[in-house]
C-alpha positions in Angstrom: 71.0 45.5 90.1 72.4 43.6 87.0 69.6 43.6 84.7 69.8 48.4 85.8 73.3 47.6 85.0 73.2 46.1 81.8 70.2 48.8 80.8 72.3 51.6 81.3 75.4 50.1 79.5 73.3 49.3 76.4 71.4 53.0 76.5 75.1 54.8 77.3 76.5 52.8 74.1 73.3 53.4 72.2 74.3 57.3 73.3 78.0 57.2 72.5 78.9 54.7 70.1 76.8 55.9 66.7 79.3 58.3 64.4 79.2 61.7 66.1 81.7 64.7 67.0 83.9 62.7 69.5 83.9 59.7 67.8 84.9 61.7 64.4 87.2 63.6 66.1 88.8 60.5 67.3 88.9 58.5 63.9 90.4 61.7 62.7 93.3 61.7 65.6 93.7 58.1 64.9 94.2 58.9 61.0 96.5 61.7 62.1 98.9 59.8 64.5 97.6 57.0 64.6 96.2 55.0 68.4 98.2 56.8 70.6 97.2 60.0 69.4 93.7 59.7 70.2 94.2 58.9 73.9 94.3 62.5 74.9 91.3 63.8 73.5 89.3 60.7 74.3 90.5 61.1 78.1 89.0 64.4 78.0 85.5 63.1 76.2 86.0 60.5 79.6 86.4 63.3 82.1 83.2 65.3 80.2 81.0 62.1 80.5 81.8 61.1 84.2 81.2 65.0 85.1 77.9 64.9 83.5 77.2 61.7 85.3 77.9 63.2 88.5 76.0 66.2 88.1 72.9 64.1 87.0 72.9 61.9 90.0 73.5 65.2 92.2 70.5 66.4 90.8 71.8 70.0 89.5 72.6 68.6 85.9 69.0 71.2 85.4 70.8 74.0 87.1 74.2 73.0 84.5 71.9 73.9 81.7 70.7 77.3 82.8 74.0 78.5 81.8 73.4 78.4 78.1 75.9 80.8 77.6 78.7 79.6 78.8 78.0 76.0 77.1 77.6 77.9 73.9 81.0 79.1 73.9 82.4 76.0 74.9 80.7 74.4 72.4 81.4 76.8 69.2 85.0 77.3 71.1 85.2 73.5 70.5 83.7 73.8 67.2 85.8 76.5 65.5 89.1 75.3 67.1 88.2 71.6 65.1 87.5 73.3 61.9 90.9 75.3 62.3 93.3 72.1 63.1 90.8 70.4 59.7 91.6 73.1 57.5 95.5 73.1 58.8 95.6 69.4 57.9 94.3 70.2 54.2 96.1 73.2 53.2 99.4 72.3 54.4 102.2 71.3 52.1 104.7 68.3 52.5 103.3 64.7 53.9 102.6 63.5 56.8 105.5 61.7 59.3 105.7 58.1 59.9 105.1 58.7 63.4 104.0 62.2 64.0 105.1 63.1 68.0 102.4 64.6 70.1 103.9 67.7 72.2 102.5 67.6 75.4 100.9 71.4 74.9 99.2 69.7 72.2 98.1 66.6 74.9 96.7 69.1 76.7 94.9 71.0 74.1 93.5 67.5 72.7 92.4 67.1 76.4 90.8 69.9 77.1 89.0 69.9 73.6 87.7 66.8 74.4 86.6 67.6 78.1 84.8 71.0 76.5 83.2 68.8 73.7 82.0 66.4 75.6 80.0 68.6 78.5 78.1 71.0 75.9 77.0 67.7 73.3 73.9 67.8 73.4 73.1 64.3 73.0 75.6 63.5 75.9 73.2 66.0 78.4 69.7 64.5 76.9 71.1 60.5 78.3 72.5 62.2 81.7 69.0 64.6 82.5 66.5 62.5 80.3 67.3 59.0 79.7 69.2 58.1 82.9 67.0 58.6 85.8 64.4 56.1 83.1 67.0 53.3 83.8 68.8 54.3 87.2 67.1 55.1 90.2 68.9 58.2 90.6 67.8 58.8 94.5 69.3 55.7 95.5 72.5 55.8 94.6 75.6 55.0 97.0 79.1 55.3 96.6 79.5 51.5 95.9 77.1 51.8 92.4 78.5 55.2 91.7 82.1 53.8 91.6 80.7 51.0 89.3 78.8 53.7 86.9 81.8 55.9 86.7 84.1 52.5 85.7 81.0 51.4 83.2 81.3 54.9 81.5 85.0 55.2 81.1 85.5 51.5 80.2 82.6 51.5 77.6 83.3 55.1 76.0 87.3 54.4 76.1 86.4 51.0 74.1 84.1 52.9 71.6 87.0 55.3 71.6 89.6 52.2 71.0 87.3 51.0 68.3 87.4 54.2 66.3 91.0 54.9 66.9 92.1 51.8 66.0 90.5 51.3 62.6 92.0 54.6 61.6 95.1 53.7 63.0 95.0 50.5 60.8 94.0 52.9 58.3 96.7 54.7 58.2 99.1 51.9 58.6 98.2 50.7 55.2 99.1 53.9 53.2 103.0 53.8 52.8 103.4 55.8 49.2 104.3 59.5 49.6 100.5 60.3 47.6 98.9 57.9 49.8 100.1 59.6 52.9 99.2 62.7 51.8 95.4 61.9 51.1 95.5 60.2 54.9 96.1 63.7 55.9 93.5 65.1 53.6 90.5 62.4 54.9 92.2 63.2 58.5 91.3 67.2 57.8 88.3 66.4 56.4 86.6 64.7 59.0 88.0 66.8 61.3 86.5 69.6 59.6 83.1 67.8 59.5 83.1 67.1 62.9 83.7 70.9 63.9 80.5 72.1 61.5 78.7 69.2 62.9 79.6 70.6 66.6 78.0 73.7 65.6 75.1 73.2 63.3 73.6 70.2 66.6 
């Protein structure tokens, strides 16, 4: 059980550690307000990955992707709202705070964004329906190694999350001049931006 273990934890990071839409978005939260403010959004990427896990070893992830509508929505939903909060980060006059605060309608948005992002990406639903039954013997899992693939995917994508976060957070730390924080908020926007076009051009 180790060595199907340490399989899946190398193909999950090989999956969600390489720059993509969550891990931009979160860079970009991190540049915004720093650590903290990418928690929300990354709980939500959590929630997305551990639901597509689920429904994989239930055997109806198949029957998920039937409903290609409604993951298209989601998914340019996602998409358009990222673009919108880039673009309000660019265009908007003044700086940025030393330490923006997070409303908790905006937790909440960040959260759901990140839940709805992560359950239409497509790379996300190829590892759950394609990749994991090549390394996890799907029909024989119990509760005992499902508990211990749901920890593995939230402690691994919460540490790639960390990762990201954290060098934007240090990032941002750096810039103290007025002009400095300003272009923070541009690159913040920016990749914020890209990561909403790259949401719906995948």
């Amino acid at each position: 059980m180790m060595i199907q273990l340490a399989v899946f934890s190398l193909a999950f990071l090989a999956s969600a550690a390489p720059p993509g839409p969550d891990t931009l978005t979160v860079f970009s939260r991190g540049l915004r307000s720093g650590l903290i403010g990418a928690i929300p959004f990354s709980i939500g990427v959590a929630l997305a990955k551990v639901s597509l896990l689920t429904l994989a070893l239930l055997g109806i992830a198949e029957i998920a992707q039937r409903f290609e509508t409604g993951f298209l929505f989601v998914k340019y939903g996602g998409a358009a709202y990222l673009c919108f909060l880039g673009v309000q980060q660019i265009v908007r006059r003044g700086v940025v705070d030393e330490n923006p605060d997070v409303d908790e309608r905006g937790r909440w948005q960040d959260l759901l964004v990140g839940f709805g992002l992560g359950v239409s990406n497509p790379n996300a639903v190829i590892f759950y329906v394609a990749l994991l039954p090549s390394v996890v013997d799907v029909g024989n899992v119990g509760v005992g190694l499902y508990a211990i693939l749901v920890a593995l995917v939230v402690v691994l994508w919460l540490t790639v999350a960390a990762t990201y976060g954290g060098l934007a957070g240090r990032l941002r730390a750096t810039m103290r001049s007025t002009a400095a924080r300003r272009r923070v908020r541009h690159v913040s926007g920016a990749t914020m931006l890209g990561a909403g076009v790259l949401v719906a051009t995948r």
